[in-house]
DSSP file (Angstrom, degrees, kcal/mol; ACC not computed):
  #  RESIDUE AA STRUCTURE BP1 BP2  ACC     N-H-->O    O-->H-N    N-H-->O    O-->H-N    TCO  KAPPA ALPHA  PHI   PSI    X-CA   Y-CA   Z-CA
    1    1 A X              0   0    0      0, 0.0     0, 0.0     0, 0.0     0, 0.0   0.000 360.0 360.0 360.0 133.7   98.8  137.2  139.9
    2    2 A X        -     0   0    0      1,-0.1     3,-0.1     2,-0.1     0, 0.0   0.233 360.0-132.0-102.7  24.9   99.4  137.0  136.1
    3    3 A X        +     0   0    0      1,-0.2    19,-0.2    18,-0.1    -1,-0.1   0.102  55.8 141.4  15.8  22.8   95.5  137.2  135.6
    4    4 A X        -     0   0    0     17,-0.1     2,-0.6    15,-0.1    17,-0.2  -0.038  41.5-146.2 -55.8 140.5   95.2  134.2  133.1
    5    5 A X  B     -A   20   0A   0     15,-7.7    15,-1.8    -3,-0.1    -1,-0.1  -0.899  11.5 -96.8-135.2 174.9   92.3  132.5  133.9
    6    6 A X        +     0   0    0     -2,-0.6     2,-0.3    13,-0.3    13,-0.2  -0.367  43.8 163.1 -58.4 136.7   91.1  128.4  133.7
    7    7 A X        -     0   0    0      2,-0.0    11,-1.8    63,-0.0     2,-0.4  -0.933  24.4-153.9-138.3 177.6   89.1  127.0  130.7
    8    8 A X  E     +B   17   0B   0     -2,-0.3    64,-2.1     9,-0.2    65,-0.3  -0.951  17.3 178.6-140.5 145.8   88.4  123.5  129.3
    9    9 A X  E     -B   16   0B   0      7,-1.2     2,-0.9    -2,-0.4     7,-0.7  -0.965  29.8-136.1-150.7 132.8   87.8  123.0  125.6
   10   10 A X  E     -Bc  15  74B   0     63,-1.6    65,-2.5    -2,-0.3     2,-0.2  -0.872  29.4-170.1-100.8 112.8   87.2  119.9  123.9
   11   11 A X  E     - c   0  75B   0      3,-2.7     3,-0.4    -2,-0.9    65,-0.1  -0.510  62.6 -25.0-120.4  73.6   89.4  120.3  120.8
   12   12 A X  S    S-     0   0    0     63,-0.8     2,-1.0     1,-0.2    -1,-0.2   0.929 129.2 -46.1  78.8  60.8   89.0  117.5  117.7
   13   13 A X  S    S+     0   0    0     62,-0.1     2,-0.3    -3,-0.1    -1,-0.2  -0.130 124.2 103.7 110.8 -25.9   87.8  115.0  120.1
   14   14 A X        -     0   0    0     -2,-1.0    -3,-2.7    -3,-0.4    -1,-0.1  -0.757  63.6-130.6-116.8 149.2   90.7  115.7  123.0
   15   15 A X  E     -B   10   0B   0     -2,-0.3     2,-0.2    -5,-0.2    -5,-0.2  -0.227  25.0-173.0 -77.1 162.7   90.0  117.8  126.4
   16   16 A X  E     -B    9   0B   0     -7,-0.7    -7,-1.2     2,-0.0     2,-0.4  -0.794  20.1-153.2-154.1 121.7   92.1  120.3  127.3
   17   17 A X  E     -B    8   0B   0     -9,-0.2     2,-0.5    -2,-0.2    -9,-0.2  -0.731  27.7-175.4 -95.6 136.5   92.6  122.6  130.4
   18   18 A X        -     0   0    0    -11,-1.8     2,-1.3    -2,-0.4    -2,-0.0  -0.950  34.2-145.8-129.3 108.8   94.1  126.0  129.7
   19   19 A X        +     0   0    0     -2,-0.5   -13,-0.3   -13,-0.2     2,-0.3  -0.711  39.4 171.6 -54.2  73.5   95.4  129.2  131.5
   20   20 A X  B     -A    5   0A   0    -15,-1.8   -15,-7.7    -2,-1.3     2,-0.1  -0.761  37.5-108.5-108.3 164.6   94.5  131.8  128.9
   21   21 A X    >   -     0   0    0     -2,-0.3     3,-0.8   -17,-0.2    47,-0.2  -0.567  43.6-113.0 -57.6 149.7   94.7  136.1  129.2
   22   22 A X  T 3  S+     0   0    0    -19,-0.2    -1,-0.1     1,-0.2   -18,-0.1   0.445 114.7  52.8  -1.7 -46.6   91.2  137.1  129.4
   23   23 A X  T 3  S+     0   0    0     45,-0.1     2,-0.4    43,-0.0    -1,-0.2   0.057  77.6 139.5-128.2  41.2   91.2  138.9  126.1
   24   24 A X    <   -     0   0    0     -3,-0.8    43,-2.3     1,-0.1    44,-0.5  -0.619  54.6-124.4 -43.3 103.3   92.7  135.8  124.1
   25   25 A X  B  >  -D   66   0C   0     -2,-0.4     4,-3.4    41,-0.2    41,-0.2  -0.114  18.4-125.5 -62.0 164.6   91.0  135.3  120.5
   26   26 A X  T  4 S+     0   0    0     39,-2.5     4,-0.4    36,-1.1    37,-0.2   0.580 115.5  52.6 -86.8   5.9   89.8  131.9  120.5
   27   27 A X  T  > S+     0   0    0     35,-1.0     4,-1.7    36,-0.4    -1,-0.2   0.738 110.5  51.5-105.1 -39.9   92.2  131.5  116.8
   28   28 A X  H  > S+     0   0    0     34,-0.3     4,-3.7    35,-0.2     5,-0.4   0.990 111.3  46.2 -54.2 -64.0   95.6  133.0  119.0
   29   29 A X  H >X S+     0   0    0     -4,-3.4     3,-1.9     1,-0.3     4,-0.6   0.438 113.3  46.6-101.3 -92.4   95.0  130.5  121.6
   30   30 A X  H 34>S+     0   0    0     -4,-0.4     5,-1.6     1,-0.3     6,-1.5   0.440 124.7  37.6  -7.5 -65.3   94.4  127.2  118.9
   31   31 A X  H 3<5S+     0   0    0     -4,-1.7    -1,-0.3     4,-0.2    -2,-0.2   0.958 127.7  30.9 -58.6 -40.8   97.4  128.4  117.1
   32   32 A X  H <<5S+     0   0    0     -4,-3.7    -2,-0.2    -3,-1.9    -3,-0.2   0.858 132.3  25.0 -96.3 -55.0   99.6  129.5  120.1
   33   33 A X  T  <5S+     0   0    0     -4,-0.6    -4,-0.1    -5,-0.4    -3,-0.1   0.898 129.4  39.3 -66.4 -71.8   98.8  127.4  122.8
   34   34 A X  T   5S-     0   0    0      1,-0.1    -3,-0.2     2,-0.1    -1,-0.2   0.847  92.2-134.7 -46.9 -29.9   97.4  124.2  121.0
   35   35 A X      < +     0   0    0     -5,-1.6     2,-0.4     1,-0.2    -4,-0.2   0.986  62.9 136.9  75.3  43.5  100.0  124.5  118.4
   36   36 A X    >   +     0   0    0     -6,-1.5     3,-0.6     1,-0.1    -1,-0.2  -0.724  20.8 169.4-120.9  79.5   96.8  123.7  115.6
   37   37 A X  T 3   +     0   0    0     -2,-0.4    -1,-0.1     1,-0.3     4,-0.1   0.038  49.4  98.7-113.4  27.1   98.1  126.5  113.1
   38   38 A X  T 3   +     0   0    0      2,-0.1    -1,-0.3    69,-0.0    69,-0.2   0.967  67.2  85.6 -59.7 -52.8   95.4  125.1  110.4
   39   39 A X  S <  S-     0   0    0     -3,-0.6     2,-0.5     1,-0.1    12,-0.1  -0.074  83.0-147.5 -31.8 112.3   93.5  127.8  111.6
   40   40 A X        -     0   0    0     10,-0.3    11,-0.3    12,-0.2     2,-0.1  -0.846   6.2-142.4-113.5 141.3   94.6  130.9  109.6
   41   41 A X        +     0   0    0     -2,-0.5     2,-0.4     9,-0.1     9,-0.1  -0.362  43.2 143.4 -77.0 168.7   94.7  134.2  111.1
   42   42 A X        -     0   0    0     -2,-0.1    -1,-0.1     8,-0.1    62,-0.0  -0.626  67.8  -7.7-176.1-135.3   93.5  136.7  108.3
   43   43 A X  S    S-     0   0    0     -2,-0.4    -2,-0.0     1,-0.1     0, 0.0   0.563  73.3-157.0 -60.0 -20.1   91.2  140.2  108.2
   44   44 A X  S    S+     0   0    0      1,-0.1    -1,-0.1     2,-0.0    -3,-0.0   0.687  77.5  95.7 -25.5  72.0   90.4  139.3  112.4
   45   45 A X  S    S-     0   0    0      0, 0.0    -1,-0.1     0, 0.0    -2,-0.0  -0.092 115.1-105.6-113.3 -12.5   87.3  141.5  111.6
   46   46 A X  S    S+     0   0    0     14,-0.0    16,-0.0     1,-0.0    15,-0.0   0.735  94.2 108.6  88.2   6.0   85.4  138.1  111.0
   47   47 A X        +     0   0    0      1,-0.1    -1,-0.0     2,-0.0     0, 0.0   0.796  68.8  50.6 -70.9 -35.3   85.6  138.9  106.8
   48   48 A X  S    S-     0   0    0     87,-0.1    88,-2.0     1,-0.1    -1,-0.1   0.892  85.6-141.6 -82.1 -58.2   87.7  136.8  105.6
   49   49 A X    >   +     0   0    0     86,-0.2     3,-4.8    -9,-0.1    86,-0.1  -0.415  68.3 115.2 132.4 -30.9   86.6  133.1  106.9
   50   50 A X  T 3  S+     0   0    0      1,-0.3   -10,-0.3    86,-0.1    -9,-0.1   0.702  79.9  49.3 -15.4 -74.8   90.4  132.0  107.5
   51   51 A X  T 3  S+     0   0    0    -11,-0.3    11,-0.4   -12,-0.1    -1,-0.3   0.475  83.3 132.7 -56.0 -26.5   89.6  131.8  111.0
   52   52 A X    <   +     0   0    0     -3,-4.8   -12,-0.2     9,-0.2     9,-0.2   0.286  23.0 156.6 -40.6 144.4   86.3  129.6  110.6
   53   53 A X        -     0   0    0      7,-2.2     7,-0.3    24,-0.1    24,-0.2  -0.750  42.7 -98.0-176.4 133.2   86.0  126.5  113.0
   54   54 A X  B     -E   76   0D   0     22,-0.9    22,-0.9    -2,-0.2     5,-0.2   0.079  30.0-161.2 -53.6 121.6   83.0  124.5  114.2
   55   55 A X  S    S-     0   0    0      3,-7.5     2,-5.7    20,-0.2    21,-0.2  -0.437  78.1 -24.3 -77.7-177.9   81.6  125.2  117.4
   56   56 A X  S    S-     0   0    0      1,-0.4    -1,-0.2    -2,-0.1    19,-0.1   0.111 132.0 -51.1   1.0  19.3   79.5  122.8  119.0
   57   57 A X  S    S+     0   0    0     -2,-5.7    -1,-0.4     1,-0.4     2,-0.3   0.561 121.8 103.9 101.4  17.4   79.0  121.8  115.3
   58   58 A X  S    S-     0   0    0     -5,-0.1    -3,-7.5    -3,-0.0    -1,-0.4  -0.902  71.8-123.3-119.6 157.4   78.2  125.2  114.0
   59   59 A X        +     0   0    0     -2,-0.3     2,-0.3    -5,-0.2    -5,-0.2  -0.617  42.7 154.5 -91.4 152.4   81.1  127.3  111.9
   60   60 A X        -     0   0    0     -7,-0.3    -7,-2.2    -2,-0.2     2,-1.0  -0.926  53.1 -82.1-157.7-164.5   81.9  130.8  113.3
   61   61 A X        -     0   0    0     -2,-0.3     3,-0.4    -9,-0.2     4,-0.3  -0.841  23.2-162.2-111.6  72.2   84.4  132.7  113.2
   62   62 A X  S    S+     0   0    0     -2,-1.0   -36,-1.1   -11,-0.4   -35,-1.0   0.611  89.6  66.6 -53.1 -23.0   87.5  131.9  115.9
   63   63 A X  S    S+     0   0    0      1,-0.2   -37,-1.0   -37,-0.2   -36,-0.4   0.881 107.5  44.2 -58.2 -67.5   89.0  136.1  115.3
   64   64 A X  S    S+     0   0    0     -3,-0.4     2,-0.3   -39,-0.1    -2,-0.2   0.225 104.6  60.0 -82.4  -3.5   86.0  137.2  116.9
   65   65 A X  S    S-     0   0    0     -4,-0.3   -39,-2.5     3,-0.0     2,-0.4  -0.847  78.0-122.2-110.0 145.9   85.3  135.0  120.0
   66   66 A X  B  >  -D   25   0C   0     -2,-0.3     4,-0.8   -41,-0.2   -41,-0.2  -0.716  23.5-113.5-101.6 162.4   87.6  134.8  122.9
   67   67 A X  H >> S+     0   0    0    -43,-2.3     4,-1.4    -2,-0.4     3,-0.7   0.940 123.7  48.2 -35.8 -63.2   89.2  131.5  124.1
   68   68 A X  H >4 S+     0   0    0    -44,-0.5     3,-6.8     1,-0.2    -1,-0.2   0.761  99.5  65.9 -42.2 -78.6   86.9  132.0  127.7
   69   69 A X  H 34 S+     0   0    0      1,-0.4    -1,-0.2     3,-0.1    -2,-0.2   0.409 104.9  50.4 -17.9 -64.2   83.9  132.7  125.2
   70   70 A X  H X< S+     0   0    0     -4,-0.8     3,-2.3    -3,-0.7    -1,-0.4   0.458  76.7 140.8 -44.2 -18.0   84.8  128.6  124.4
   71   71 A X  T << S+     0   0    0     -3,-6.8   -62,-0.3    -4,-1.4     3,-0.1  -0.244  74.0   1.0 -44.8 126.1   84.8  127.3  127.6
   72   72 A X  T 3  S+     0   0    0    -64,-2.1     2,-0.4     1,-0.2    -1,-0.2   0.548 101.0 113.0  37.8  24.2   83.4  124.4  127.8
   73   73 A X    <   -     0   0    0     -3,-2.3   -63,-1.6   -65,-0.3     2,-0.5  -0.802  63.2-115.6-127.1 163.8   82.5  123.7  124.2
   74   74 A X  E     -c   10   0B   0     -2,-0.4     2,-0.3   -65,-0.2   -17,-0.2  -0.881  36.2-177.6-107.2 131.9   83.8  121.2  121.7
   75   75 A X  E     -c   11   0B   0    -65,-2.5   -63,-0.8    -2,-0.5     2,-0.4  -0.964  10.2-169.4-130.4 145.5   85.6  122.7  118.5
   76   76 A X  B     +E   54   0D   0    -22,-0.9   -22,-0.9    -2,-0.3   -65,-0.1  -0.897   8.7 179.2-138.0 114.9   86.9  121.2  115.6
   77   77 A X        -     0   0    0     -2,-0.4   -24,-0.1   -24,-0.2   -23,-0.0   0.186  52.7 -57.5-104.5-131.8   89.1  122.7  113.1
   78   78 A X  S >> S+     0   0    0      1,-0.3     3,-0.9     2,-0.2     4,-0.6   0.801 132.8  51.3 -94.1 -44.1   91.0  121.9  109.7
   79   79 A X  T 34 S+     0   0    0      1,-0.3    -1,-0.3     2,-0.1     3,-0.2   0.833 104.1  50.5 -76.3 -30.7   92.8  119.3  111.7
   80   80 A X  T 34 S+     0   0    0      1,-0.2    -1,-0.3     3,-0.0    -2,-0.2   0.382  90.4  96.2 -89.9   9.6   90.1  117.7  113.1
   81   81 A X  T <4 S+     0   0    0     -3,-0.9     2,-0.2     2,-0.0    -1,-0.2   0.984  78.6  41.9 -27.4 -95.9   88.4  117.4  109.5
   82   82 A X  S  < S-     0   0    0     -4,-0.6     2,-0.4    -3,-0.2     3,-0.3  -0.438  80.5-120.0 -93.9 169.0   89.3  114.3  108.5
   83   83 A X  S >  S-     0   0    0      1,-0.2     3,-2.4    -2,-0.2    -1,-0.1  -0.824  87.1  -9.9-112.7 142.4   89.4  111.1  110.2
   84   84 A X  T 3  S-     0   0    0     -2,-0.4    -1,-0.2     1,-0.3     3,-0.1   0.713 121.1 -61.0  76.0   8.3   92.4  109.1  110.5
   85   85 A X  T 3  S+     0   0    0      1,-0.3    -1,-0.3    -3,-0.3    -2,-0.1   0.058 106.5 132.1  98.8 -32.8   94.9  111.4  107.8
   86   86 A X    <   -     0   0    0     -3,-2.4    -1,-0.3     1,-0.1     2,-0.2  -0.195  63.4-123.5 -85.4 140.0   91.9  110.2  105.1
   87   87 A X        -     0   0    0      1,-0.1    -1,-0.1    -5,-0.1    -4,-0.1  -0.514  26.3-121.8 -73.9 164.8   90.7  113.1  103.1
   88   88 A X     >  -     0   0    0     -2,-0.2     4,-0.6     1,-0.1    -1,-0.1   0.176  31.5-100.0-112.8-155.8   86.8  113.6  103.3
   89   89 A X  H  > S+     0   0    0      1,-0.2     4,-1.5     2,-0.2    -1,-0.1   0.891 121.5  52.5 -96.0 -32.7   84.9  113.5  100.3
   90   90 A X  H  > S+     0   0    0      2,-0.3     4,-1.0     1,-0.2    -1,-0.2   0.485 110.6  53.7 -90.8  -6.1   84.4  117.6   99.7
   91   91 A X  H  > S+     0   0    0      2,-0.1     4,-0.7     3,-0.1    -1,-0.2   0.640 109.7  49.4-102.9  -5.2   88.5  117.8  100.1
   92   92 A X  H >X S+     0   0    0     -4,-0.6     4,-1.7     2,-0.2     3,-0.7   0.916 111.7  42.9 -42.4 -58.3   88.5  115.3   97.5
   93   93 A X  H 3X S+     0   0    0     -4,-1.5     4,-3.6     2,-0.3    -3,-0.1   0.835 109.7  61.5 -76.8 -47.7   86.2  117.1   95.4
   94   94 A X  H 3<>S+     0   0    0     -4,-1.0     5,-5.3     1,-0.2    -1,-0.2   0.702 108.8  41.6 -27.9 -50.7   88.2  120.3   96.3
   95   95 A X  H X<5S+     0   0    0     -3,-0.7     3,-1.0    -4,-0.7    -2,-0.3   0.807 117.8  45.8 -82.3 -31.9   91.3  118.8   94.7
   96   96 A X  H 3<5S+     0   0    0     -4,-1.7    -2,-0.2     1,-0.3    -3,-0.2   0.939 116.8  43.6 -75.8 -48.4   89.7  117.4   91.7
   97   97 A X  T 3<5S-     0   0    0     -4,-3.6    -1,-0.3    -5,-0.1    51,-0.2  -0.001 110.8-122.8 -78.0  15.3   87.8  120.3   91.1
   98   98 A X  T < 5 +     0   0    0     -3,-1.0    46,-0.4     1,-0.2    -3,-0.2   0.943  49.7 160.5  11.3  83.8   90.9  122.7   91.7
   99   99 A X      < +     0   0    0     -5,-5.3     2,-0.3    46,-0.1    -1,-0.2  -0.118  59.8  46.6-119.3  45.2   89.1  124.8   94.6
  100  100 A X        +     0   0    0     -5,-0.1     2,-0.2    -6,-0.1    -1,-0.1  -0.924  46.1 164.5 179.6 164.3   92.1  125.9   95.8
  101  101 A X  S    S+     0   0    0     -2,-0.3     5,-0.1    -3,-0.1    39,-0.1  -0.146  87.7  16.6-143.4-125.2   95.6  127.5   94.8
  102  102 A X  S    S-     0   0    0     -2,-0.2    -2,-0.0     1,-0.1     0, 0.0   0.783  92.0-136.9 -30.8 -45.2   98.1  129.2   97.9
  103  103 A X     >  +     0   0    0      3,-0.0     4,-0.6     4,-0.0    -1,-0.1   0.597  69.9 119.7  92.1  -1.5   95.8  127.3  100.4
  104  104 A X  T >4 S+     0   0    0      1,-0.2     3,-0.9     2,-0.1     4,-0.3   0.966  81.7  36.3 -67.7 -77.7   95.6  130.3  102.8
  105  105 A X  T >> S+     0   0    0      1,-0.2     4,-1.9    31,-0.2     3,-0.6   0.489 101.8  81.0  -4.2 -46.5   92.0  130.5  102.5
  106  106 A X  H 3> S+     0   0    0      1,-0.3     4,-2.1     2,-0.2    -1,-0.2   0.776  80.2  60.4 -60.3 -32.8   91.2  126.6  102.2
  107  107 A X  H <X S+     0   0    0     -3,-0.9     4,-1.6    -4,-0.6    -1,-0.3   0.702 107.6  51.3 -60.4 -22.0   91.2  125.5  105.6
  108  108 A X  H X> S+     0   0    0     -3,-0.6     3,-1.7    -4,-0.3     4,-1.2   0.880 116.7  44.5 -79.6 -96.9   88.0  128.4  106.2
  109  109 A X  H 3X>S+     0   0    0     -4,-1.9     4,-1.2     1,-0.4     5,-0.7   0.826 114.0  45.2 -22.5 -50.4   86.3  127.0  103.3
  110  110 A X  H 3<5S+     0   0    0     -4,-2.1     4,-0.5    -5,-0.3    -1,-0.4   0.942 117.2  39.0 -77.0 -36.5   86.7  123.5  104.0
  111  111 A X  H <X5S+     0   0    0     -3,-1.7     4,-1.3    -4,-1.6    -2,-0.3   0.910 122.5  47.2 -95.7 -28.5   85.8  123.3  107.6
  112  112 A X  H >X5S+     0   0    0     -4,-1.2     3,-2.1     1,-0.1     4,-1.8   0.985 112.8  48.4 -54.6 -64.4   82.8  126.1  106.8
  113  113 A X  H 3X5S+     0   0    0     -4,-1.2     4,-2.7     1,-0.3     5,-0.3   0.863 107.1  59.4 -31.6 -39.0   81.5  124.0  103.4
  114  114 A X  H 3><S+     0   0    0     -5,-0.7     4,-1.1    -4,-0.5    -1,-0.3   0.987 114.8  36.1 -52.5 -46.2   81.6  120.4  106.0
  115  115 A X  H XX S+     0   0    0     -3,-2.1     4,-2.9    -4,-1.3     3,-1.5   0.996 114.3  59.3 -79.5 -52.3   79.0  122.2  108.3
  116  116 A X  H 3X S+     0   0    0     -4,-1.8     4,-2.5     1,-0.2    -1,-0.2   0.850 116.2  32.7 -29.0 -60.0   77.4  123.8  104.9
  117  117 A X  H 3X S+     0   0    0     -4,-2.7     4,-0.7     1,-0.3    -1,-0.2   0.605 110.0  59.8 -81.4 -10.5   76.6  120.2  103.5
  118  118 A X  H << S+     0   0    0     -3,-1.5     3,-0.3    -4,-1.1    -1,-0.3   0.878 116.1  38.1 -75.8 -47.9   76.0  118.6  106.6
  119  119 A X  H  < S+     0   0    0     -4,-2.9    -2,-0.2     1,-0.2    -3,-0.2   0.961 135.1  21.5 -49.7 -71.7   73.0  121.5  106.7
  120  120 A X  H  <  +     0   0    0     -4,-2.5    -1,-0.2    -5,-0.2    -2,-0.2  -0.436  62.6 173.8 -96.3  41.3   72.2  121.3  103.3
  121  121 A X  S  < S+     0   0    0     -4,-0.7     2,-0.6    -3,-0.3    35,-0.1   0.584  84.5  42.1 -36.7 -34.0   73.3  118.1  101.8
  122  122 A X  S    S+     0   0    0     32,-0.0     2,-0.5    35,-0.0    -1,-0.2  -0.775  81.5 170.3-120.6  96.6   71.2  119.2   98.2
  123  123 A X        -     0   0    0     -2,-0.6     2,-0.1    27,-0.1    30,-0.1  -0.951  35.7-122.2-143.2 136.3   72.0  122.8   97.6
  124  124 A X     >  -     0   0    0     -2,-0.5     4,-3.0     1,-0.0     5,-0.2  -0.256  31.8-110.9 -73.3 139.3   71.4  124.8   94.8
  125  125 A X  H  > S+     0   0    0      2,-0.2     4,-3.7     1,-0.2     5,-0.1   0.945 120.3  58.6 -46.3 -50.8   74.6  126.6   93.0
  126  126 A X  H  > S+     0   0    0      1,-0.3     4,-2.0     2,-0.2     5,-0.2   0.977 111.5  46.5 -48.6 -59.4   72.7  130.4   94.6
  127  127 A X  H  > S+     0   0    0      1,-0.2     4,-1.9     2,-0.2     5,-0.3   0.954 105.8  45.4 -77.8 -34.8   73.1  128.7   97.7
  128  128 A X  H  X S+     0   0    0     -4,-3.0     4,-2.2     2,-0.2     5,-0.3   0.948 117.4  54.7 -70.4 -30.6   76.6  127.3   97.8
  129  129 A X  H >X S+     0   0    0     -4,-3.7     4,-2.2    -5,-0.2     3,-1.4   0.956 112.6  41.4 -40.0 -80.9   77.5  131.2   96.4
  130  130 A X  H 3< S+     0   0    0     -4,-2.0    -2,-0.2     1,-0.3    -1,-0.2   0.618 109.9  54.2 -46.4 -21.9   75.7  132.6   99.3
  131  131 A X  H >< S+     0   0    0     -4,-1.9     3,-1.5    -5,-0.2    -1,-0.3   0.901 114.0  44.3 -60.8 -63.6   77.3  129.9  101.5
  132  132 A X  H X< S+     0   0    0     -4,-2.2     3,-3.0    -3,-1.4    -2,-0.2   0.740  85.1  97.5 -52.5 -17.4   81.2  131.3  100.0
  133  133 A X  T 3< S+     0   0    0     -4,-2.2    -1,-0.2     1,-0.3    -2,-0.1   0.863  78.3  55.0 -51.8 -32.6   80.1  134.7  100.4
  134  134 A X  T <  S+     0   0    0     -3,-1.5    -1,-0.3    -4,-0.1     2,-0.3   0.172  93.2  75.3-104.1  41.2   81.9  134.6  103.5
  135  135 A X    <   -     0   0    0     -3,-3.0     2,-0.5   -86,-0.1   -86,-0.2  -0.788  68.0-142.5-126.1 158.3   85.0  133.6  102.5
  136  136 A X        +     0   0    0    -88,-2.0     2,-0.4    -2,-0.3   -31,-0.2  -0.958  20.3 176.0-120.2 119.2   87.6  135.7  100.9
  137  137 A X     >  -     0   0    0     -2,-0.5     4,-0.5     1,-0.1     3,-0.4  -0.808  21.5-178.8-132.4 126.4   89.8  134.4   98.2
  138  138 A X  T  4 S+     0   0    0     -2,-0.4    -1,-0.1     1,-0.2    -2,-0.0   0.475  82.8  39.8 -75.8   0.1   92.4  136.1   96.1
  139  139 A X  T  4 S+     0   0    0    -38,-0.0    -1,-0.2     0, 0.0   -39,-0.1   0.619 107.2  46.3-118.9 -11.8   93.4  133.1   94.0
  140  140 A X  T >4 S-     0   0    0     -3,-0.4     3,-0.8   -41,-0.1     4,-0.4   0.661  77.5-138.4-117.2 -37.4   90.7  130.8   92.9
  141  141 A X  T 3<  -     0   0    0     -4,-0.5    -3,-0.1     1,-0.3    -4,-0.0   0.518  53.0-106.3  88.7   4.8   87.8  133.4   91.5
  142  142 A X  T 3> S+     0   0    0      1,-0.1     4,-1.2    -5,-0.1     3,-0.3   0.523  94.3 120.6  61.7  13.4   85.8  130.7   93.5
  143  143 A X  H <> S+     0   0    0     -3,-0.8     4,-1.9     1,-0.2    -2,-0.1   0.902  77.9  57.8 -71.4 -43.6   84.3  128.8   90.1
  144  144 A X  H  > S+     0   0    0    -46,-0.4     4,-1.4    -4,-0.4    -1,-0.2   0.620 109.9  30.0 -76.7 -11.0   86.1  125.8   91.6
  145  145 A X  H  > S+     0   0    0     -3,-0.3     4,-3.7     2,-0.2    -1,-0.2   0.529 112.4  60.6 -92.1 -22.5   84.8  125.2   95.1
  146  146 A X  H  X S+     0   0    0     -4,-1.2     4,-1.9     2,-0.2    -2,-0.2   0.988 110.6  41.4 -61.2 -59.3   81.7  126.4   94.2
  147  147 A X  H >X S+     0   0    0     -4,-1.9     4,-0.9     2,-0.2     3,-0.7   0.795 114.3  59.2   0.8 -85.7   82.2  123.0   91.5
  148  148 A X  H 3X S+     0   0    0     -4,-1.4     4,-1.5     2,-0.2     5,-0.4   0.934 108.0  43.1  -7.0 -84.0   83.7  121.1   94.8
  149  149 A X  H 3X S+     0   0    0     -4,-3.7     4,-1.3     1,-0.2    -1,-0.2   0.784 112.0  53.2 -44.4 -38.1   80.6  121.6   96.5
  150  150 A X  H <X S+     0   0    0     -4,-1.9     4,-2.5    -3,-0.7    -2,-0.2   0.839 114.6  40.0 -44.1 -61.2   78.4  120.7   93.7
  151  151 A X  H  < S+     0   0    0     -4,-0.9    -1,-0.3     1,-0.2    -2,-0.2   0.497 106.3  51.0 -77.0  -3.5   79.7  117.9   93.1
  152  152 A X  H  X S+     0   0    0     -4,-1.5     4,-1.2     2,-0.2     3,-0.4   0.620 114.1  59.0 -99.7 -17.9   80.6  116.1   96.4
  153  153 A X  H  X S+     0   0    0     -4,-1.3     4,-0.8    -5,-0.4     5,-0.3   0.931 111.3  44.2 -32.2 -64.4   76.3  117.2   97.0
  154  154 A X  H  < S+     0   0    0     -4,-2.5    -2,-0.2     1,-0.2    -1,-0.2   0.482 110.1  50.6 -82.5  13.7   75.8  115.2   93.9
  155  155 A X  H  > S+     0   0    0     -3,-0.4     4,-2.3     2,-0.2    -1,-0.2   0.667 113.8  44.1-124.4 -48.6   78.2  112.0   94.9
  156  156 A X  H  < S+     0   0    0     -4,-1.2     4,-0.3     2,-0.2    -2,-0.2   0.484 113.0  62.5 -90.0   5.0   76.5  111.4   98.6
  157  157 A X  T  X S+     0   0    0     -4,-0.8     4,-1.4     2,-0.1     5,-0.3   0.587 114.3  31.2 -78.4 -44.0   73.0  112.0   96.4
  158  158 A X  H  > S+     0   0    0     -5,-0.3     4,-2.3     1,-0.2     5,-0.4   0.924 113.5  55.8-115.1  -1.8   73.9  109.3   94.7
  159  159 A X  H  X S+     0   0    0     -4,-2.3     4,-1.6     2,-0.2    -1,-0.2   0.880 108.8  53.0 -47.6 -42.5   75.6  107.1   97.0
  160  160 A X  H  > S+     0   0    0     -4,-0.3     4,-1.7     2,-0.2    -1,-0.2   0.853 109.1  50.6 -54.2 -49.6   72.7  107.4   99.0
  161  161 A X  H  < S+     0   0    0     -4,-1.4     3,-0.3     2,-0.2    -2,-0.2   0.967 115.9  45.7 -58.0 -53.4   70.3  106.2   95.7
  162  162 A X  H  < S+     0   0    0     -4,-2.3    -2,-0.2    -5,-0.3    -3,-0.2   0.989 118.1  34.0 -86.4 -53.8   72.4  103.6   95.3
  163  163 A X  H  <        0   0    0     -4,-1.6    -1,-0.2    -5,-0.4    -2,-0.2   0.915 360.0 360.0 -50.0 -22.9   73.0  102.0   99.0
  164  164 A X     <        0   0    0     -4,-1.7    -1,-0.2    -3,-0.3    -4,-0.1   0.058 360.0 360.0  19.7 360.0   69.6  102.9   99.6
């Protein structure tokens, strides 16, 4: 018996049943079994943020949980982002605002920062820092997603004023 055991994960809207080892991070089995390698491996100490991916609509941290940990729960990573190929409004903002360079990093950023604004749609620059805190990047000095957030905050603020 090769002691794999059964899980089901609802992964960017489609189920899946799975054989994983026991002590499979829940970012190994995205990448190696799902073949979803948006998901960056990184510090897997849970520092970095690569690894970030919504749980049940909250971000965590994919090093530190294993695949069983997931059983039954719906996750959605980098891929499952945008709808349809279309970039979202905060990876718009991302690119305009250059909040990003090498790109290891971004996918962390981008899929924490969705759930961030989704939380906090009007968030003070102190809070979109403290929101980055848990990301690590070596290329960007972070002036530009912090920017990114700001503004794609202030663009569904006033999209909202104006559709009313």
């Amino acid at each position: 018996m090769s002691g794999k055991q059964p899980i089901k994960l609802i992964v960017n809207g489609i189920d899946y049943e799975l054989l994983v080892e026991p002590r499979l991070t829940l970012v190994d089995c995205l990448r190696d079994e799902l073949e979803l390698t948006g998901t960056h491996v990184g510090c897997e100490q849970g520092v970095c943020g690569a690894c970030t991916v919504l749980l049940n609509g909250e971000a965590v941290r994919s090093c530190l949980m294993l695949a069983m940990q997931a059983d039954g729960q719906t996750i959605t990573t980098i891929e499952g982002v945008a709808a349809n190929g279309q970039l979202t409004p905060f990876m718009e903002a991302m690119r305009a605002h250059h909040g990003l360079q090498c790109g290891f990093c971004t996918a962390g950023v981008v899929v924490s920062m969705t759930s961030f604004l989704r939380d906090n749609p009007h968030p003070t620059e102190a809070e979109v820092r403290l929101a980055l805190a848990g990301h690590l990047c070596r290329c960007t000095g972070y002036q530009g997603m912090i920017e990114a957030v700001l503004a794609c905050a202030r663009a569904v603020t006033h999209k909202a004023a104006v559709e009313g």
